[in-house]
N, C-alpha and C positions, 0 to 999 in steps of 0.2 A: 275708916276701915283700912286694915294692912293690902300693901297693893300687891300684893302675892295671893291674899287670901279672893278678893277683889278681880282678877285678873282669872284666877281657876274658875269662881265661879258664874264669872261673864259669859265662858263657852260653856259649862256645864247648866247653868238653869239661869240664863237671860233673862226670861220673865221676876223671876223672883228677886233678882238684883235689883230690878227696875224697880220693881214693886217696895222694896225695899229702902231704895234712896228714895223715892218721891212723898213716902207714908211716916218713916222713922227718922228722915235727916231733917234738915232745915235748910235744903238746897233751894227746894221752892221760894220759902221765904225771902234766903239772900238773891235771890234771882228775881225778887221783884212782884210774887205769885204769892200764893196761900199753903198751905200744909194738906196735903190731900188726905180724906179717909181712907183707911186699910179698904174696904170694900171696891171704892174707885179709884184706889191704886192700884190692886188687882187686878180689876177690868181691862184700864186704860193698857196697863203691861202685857197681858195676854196679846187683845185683839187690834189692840193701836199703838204695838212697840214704836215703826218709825215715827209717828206722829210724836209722841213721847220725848224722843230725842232730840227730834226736828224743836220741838218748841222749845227743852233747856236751852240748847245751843245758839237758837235767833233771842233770845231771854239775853244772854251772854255777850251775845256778838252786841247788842243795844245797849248793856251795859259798859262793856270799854270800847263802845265807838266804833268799830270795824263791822267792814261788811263784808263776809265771807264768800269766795267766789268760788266755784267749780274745779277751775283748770290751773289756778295760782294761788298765792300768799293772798292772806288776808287786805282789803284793802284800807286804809283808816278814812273815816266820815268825818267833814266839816261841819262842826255846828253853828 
C-alpha cells in the first residue's frame, strides 16, 4: 500500500486498515501466523485493536531476534 494513502487512512478509519492488512495482505503469514478471515479480522480490529498490534510486532521482534523494551532501543537476544 502507498504510504501516504496508508498513513491518512491510519487516523481516519484504524479499524479498517487493521482489518485490512491482517484479511487481504500476507503479513500474517510472513510473520509466522495464518491468513485470517475477513469476518475475524473485522472483529479482532474493532474490539482487540491493541491486542492486534501487540501480537504483529512480539511476531516481529521473534523474528529478527530483538526484544523490544519500553524506555530504549531495541535489545538483540542470544540464541
Amino acid at each position: 500500500m502507498n504510504y501516504w494513502a496508508s498513513l491518512v487512512l491510519s487516523f481516519y478509519a484504524p479499524c479498517l486498515l487493521l482489518c485490512v492488512v491482517n484479511s487481504c495482505t500476507d503479513l500474517n503469514v510472513k510473520l509466522g501466523g495464518q491468513k485470517q478471515n475477513v469476518i475475524m479480522a473485522t472483529l479482532c480490529s474493532c474490539f482487540c485493536s491493541c491486542c492486534l498490534i501487540t501480537q504483529d510486532a512480539e511476531a516481529l521482534d521473534l523474528m529478527l531476534g530483538v526484544k523490544g523494551s519500553l524506555l530504549g532501543a531495541p535489545v538483540q537476544v542470544r540464541k
